[in-house]
N, CA, C and O of each residue as an XYZ file, in Angstrom:
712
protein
N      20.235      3.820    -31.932
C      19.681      2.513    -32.131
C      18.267      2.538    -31.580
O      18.236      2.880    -30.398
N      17.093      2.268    -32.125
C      15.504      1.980    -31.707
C      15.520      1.160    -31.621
O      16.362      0.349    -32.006
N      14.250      0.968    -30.875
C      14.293     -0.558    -30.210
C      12.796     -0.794    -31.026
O      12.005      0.046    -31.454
N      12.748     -2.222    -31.056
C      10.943     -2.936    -31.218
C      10.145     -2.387    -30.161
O      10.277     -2.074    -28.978
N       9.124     -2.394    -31.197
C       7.596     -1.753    -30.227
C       6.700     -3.150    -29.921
O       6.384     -3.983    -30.770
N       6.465     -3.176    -28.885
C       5.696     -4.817    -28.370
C       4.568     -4.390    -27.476
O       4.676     -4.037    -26.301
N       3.238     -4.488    -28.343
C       1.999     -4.325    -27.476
C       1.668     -5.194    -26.746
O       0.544     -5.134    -26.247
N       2.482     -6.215    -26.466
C       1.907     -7.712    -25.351
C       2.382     -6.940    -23.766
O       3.153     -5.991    -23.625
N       1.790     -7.549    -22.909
C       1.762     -6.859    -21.501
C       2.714     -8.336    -20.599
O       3.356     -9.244    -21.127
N       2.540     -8.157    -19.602
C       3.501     -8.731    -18.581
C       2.381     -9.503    -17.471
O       2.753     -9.712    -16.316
N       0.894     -9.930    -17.959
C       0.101    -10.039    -17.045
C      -0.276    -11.201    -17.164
O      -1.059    -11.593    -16.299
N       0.176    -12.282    -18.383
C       0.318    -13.742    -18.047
C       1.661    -14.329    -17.585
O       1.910    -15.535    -17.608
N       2.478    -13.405    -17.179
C       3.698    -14.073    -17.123
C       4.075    -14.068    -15.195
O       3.753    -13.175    -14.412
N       4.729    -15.190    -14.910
C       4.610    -15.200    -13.439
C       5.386    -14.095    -12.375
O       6.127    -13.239    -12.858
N       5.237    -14.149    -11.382
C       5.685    -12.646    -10.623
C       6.838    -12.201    -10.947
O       7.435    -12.982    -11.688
N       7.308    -11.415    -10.736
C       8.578    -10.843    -11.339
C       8.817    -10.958     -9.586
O       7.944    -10.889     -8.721
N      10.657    -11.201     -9.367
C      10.867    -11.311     -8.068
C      10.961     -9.509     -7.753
O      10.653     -8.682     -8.611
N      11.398     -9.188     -6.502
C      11.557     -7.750     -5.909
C      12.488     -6.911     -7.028
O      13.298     -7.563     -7.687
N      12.378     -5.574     -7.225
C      13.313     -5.147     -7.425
C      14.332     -4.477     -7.116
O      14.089     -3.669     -6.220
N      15.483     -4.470     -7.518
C      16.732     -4.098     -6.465
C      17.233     -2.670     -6.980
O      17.816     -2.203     -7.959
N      16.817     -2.348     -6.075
C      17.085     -0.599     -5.797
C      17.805     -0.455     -4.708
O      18.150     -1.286     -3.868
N      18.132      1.418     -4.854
C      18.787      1.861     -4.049
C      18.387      3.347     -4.137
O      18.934      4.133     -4.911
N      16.961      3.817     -2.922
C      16.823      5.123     -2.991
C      17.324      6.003     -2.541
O      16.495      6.814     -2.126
N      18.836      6.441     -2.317
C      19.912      7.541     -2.301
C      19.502      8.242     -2.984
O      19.167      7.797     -4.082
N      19.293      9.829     -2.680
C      19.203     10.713     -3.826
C      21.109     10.905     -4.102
O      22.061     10.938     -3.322
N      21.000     10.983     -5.383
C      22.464     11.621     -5.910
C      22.599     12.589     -6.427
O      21.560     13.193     -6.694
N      23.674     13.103     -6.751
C      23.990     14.350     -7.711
C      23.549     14.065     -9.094
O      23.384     12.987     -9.664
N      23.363     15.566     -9.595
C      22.821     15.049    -10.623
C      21.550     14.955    -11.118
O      21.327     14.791    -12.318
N      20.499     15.069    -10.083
C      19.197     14.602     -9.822
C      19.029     13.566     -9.829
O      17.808     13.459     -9.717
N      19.385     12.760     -9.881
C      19.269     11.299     -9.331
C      18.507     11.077     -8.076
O      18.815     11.623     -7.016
N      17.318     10.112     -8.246
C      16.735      9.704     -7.004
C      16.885      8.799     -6.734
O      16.114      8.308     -5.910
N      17.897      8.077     -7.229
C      18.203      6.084     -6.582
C      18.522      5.637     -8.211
O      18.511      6.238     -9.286
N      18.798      4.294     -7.787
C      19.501      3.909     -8.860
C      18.692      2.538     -9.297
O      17.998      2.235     -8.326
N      18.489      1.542    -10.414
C      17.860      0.387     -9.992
C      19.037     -0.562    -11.253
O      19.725     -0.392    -12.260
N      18.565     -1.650    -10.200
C      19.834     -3.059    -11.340
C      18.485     -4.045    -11.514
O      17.861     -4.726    -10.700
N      18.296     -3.761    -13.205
C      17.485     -4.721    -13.158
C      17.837     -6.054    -13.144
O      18.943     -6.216    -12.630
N      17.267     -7.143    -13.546
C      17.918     -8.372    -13.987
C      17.883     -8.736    -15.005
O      18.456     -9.824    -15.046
N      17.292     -8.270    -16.516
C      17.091     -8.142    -17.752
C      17.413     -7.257    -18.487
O      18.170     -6.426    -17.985
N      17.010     -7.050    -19.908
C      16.531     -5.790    -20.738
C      15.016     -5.722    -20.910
O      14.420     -4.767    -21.409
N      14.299     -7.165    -20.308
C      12.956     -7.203    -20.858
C      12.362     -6.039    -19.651
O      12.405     -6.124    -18.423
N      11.764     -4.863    -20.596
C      11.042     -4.273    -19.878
C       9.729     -4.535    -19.546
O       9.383     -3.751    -18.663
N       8.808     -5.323    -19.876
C       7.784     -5.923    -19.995
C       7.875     -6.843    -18.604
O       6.802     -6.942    -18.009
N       9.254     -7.669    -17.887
C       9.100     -8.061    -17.175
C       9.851     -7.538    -15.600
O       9.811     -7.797    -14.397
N      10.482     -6.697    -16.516
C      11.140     -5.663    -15.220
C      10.385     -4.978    -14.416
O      10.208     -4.999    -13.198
N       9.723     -4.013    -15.773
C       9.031     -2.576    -14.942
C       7.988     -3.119    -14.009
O       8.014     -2.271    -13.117
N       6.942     -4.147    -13.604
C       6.235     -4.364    -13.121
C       6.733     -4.291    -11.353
O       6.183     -3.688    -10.431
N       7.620     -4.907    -11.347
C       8.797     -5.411    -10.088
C       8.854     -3.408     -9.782
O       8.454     -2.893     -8.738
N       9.314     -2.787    -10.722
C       9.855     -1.401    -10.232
C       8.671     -0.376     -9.899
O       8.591      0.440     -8.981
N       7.890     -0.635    -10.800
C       6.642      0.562    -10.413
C       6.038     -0.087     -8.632
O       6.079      0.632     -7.633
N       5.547     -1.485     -8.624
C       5.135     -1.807     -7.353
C       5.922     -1.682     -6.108
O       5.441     -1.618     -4.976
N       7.261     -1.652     -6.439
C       7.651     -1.063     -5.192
C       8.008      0.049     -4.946
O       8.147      0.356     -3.762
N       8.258      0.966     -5.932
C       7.839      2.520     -5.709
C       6.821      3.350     -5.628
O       6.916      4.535     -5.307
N       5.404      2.536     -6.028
C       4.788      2.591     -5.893
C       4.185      3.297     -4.379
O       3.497      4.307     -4.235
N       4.665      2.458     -3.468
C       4.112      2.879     -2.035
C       4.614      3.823     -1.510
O       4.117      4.500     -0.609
N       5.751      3.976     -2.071
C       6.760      5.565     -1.822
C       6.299      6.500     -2.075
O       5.789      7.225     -1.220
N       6.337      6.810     -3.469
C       6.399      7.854     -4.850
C       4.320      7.456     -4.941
O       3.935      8.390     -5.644
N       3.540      6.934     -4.721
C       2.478      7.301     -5.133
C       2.614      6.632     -6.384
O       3.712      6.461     -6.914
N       1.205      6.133     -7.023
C       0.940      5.054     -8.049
C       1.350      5.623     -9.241
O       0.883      6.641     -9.751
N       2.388      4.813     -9.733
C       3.087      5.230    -10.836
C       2.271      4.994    -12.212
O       1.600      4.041    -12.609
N       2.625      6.340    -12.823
C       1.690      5.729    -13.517
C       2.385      6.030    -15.522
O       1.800      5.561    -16.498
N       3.675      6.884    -15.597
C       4.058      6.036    -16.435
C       5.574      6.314    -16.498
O       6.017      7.048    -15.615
N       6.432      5.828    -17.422
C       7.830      5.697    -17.215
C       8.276      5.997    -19.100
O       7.786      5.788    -20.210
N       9.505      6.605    -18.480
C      10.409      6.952    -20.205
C      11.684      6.369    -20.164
O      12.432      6.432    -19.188
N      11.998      5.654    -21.493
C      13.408      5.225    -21.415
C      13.922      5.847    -22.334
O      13.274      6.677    -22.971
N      15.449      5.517    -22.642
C      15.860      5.672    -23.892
C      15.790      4.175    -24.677
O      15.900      3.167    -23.978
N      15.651      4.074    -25.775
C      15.774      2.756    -26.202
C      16.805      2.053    -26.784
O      16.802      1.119    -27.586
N      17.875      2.797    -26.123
C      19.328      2.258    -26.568
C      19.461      1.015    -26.145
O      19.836      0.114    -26.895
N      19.146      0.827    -24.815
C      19.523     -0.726    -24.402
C      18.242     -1.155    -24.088
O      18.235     -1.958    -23.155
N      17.098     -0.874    -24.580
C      16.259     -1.925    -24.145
C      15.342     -2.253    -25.878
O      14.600     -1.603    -26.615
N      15.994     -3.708    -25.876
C      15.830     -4.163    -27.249
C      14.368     -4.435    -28.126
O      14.180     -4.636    -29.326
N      12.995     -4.303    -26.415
C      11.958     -4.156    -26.914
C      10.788     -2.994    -26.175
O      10.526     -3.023    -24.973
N      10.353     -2.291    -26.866
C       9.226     -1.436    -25.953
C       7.979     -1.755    -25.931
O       7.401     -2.024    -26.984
N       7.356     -1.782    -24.754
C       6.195     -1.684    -24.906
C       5.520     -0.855    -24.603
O       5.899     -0.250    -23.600
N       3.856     -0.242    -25.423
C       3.527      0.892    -25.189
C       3.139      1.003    -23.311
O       3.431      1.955    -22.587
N       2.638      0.112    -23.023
C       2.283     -0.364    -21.707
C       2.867     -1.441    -21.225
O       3.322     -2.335    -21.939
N       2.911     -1.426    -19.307
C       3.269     -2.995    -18.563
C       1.658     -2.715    -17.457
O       0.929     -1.772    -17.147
N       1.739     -3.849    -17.252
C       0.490     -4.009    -15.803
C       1.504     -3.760    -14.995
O       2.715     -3.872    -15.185
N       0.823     -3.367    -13.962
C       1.616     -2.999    -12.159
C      -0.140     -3.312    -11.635
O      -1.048     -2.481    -11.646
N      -0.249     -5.247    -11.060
C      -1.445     -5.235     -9.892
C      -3.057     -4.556    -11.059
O      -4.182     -4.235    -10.678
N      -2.672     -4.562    -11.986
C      -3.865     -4.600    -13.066
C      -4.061     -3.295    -13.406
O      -4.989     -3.037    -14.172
N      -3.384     -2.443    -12.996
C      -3.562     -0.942    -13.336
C      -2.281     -1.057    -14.474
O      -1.580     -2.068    -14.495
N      -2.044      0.119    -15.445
C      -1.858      0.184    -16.456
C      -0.676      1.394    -16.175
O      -0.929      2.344    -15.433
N       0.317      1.278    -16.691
C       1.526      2.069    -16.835
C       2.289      2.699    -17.671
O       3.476      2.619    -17.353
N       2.094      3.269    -18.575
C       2.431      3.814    -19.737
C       3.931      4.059    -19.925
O       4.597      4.969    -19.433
N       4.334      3.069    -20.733
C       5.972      3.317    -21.424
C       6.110      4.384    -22.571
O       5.500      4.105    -23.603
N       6.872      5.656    -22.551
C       7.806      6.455    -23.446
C       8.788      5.849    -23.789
O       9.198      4.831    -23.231
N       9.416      6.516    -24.973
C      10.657      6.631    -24.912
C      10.711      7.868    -25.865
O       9.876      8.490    -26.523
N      12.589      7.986    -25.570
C      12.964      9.467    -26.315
C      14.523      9.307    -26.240
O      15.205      9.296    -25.216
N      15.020      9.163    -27.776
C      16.487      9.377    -27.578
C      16.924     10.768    -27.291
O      17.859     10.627    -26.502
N      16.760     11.942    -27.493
C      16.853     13.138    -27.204
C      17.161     13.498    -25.844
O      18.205     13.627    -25.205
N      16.083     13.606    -25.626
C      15.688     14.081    -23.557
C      16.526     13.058    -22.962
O      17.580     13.418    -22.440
N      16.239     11.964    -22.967
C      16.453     10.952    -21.960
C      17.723      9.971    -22.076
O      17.784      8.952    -22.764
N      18.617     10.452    -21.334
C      19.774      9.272    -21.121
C      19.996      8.072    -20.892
O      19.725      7.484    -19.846
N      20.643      7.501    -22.113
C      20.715      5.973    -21.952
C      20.877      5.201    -20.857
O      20.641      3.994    -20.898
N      21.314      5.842    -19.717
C      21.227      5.227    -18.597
C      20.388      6.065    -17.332
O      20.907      6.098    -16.216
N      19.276      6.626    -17.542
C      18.803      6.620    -16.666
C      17.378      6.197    -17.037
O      17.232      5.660    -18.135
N      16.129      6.407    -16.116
C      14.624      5.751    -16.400
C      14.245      7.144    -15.599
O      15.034      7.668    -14.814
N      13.104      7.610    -15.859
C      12.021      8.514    -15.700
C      10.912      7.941    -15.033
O      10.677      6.872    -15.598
N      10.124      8.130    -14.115
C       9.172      7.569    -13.503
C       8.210      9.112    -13.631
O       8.548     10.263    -13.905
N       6.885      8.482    -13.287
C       5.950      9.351    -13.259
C       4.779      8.915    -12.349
O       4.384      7.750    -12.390
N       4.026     10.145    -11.247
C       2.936      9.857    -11.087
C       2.425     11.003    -10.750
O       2.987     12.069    -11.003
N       1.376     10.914    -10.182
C       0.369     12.293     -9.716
C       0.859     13.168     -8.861
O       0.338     14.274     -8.720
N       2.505     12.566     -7.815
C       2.669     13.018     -7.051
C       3.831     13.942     -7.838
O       3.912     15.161     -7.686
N       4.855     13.030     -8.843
C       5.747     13.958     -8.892
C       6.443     12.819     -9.993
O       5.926     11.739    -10.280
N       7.820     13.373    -10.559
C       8.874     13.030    -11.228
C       9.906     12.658    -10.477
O      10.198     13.325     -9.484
N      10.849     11.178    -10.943
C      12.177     10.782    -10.614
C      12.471      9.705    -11.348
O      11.977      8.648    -11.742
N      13.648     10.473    -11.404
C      15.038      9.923    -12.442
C      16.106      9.132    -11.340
O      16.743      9.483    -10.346
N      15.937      8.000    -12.027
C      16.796      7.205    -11.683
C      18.031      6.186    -12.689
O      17.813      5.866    -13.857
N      19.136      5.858    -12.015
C      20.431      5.524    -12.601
C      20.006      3.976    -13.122
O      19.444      3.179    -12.371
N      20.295      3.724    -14.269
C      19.965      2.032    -14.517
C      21.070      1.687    -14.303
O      21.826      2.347    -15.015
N      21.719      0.829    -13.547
C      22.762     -0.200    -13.484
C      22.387     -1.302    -14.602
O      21.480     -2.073    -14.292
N      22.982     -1.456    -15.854
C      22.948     -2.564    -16.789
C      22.670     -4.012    -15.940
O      23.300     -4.272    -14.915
N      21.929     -4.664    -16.351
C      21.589     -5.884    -15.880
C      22.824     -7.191    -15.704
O      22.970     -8.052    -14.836
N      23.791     -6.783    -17.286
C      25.365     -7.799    -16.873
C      26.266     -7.197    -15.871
O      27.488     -7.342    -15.914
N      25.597     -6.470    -14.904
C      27.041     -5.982    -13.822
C      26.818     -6.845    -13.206
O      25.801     -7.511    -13.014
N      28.331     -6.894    -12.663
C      28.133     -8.140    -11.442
C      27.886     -7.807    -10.231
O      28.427     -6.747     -9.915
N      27.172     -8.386     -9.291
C      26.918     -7.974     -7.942
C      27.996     -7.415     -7.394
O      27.833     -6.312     -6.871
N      29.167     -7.946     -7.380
C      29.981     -6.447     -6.285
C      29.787     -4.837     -6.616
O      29.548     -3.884     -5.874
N      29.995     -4.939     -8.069
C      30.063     -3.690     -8.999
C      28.891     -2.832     -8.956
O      28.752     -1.608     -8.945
N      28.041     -3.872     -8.932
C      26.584     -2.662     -8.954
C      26.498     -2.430     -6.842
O      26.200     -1.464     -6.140
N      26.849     -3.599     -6.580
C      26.611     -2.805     -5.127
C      27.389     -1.847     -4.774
O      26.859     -1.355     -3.778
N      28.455     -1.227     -5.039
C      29.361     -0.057     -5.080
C      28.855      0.794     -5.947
O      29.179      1.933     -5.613
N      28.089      0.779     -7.091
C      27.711      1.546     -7.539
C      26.039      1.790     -6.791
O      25.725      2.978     -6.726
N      25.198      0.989     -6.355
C      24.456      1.318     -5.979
C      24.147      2.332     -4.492
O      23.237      3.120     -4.233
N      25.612      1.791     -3.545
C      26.110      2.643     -2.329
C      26.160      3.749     -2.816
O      25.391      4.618     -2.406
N      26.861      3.948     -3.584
C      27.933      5.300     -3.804
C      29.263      5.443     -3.644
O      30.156      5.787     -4.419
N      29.244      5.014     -2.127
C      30.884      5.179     -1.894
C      31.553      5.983     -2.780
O      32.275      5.525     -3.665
N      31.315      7.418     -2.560
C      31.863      8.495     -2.916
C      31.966      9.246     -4.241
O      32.634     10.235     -4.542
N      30.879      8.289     -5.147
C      30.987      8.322     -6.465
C      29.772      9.557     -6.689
O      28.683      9.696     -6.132
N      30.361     10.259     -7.598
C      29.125     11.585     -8.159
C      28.640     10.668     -9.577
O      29.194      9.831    -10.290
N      27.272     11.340     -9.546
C      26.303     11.128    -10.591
C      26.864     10.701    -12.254
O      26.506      9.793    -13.004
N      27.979     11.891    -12.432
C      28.296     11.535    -13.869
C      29.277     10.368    -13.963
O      29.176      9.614    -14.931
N      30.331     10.128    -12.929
C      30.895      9.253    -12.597
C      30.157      7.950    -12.850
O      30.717      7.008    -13.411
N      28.754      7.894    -12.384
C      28.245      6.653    -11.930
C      27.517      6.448    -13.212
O      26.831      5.433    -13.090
N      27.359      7.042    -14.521
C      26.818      7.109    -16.001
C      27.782      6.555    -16.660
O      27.592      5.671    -17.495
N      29.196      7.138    -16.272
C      30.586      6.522    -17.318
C      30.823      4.908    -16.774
O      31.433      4.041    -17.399
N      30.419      4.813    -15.948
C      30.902      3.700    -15.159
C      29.927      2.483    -15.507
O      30.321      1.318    -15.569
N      28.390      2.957    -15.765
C      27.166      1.927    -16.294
C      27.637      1.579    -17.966
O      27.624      0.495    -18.550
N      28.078      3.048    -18.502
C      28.592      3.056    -19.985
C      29.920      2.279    -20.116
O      30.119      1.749    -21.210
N      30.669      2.166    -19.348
C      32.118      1.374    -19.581
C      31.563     -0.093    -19.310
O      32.115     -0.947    -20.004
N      30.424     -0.631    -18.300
C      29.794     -2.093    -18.102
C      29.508     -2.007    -19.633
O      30.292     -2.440    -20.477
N      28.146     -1.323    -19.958
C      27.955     -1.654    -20.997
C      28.876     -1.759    -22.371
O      28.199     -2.298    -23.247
N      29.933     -1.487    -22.744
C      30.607     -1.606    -23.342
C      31.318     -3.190    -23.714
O      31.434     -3.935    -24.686
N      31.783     -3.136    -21.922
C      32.130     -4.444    -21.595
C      31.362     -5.975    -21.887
O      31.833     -7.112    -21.904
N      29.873     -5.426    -22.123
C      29.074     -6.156    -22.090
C      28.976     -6.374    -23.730
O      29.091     -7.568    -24.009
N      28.784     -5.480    -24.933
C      28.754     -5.887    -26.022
C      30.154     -6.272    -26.496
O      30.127     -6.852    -27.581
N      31.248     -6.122    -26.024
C      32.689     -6.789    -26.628
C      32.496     -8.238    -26.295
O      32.884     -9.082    -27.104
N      31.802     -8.672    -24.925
C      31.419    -10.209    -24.935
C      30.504    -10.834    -25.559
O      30.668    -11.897    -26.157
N      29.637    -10.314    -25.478
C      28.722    -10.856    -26.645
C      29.174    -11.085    -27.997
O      28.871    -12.002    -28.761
N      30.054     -9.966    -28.194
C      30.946    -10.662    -29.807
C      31.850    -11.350    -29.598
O      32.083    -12.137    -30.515
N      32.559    -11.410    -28.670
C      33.064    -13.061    -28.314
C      32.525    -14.200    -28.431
O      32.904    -15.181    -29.071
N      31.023    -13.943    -27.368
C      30.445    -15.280    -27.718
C      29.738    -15.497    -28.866
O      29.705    -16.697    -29.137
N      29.033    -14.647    -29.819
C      28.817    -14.796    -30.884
C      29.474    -15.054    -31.899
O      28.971    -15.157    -33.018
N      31.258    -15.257    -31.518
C      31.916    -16.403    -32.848
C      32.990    -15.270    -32.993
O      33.885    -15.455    -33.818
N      32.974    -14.050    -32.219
C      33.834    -13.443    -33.186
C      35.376    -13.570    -32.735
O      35.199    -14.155    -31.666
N      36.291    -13.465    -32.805
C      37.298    -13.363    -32.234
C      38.497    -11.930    -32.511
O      38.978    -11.370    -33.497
N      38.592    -11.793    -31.062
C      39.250    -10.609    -30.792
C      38.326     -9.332    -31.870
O      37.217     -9.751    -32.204
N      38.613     -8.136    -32.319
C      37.996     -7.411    -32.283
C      37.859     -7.629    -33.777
O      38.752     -8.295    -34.301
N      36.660     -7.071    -34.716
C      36.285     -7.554    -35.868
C      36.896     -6.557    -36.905
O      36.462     -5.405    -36.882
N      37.886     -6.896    -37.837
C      38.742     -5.822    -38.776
C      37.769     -4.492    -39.274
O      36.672     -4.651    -39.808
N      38.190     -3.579    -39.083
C      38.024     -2.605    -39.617
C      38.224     -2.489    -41.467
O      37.668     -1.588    -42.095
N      38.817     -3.209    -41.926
C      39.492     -3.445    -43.338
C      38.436     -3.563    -44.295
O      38.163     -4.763    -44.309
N      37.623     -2.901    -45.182
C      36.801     -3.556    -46.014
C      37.582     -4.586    -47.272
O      38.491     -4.532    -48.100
N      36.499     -5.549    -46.740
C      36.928     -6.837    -47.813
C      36.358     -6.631    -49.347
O      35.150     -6.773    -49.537
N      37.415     -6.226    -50.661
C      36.544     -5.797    -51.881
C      35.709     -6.842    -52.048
O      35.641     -7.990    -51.608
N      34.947     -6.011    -52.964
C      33.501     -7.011    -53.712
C      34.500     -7.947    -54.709
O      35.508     -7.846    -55.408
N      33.291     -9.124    -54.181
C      34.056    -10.233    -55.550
C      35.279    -10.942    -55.447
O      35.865    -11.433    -56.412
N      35.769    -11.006    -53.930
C      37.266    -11.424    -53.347
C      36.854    -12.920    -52.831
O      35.849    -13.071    -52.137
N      37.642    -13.956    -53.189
C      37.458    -15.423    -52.423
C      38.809    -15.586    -52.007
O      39.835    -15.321    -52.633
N      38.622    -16.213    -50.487
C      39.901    -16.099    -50.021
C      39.458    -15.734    -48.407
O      38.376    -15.448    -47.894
N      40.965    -15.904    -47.822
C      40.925    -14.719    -46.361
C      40.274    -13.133    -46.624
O      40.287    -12.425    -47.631
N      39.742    -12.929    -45.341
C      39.718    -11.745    -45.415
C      40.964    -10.959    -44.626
O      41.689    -11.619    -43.881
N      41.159     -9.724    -44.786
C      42.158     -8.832    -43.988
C      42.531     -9.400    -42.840
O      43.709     -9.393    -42.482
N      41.225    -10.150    -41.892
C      41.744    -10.344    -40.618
C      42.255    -11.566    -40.625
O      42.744    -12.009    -39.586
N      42.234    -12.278    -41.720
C      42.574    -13.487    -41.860
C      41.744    -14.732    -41.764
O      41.862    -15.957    -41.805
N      41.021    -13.978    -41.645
C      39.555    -15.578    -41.775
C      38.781    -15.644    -42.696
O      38.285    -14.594    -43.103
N      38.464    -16.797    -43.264
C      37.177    -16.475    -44.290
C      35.793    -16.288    -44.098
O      35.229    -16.857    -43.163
N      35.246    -15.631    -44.795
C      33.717    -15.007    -44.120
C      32.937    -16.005    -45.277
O      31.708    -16.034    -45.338
């Protein structure tokens, strides 16, 4: 799945609050993990580069995959300096983010934005959890997360597999009319 390309920046829009990380290195190569509070990367990444920023040295650009983030932009501001967004379904795993700067490279775990606070704080600890563990576990949220959305988008229980022939009035297979 690709996502939209969005050349608008994040530099009229008001502060983005802190972002919530967790710099544990993990297995895996993992250097910390982050829960954003969106998919908007435009208003996320700003929050994430500035506070890794003082760590990791001025970030200066980042790769996603664009599986779950529904818009890209080629760039975000971080403090008026300029940050360059990738992406790559190939290389880069749907759940992790790539950071970049002069100093060095780190990969970090995205916690999906619909986890709920207990869940991502156990996942953000660790508490005993290895790296791939903590990928199946963002991938089973996310899962969880599009079966509700087709809930709330009207659907009920899971949507038939059955193709309905051309030219049929009536129920469909699952019993509803479309």
């Amino acid at each position: 799945m690709g996502g939209v390309t969005d050349r608008t920046t994040s530099s009229r829009r008001a502060p983005s609050p802190p972002a919530r990380l967790s710099l544990t290195p993990a297995p895996g190569g993992l250097d910390g993990m982050w829960w954003p509070r969106s998919r908007a990367l435009t208003r996320e990444l700003p929050s994430l580069t500035a506070a890794l920023g003082g760590l990791w040295g001025r970030i200066t650009g980042v790769t996603v995959n664009p599986a779950y983030w529904p818009v890209l932009p080629h760039w975000v501001s971080d403090a008026g300096r300029t940050v360059h967004v990738g992406w790559s379904t190939e290389e880069q795993d749907p759940h992790r983010l790539t950071l970049f700067s002069p100093d060095g490279r780190w990969d970090m775990l995205v916690i999906p934005p619909e986890t709920g606070a207990d869940a991502a704080a156990r996942l953000m600890a660790g508490d005993g959890i290895d790296a791939p563990t903590r990928e199946e576990a963002a991938e089973r949220i996310d899962a969880r997360s599009r079966e509700g959305a087709w809930e709330t988008d009207g659907g009920a229980g899971r949507p038939s597999r059955l193709p309905r022939p051309i030219g049929s009035i009536g129920p469909s297979p699952a019993g509803r009319r479309r």
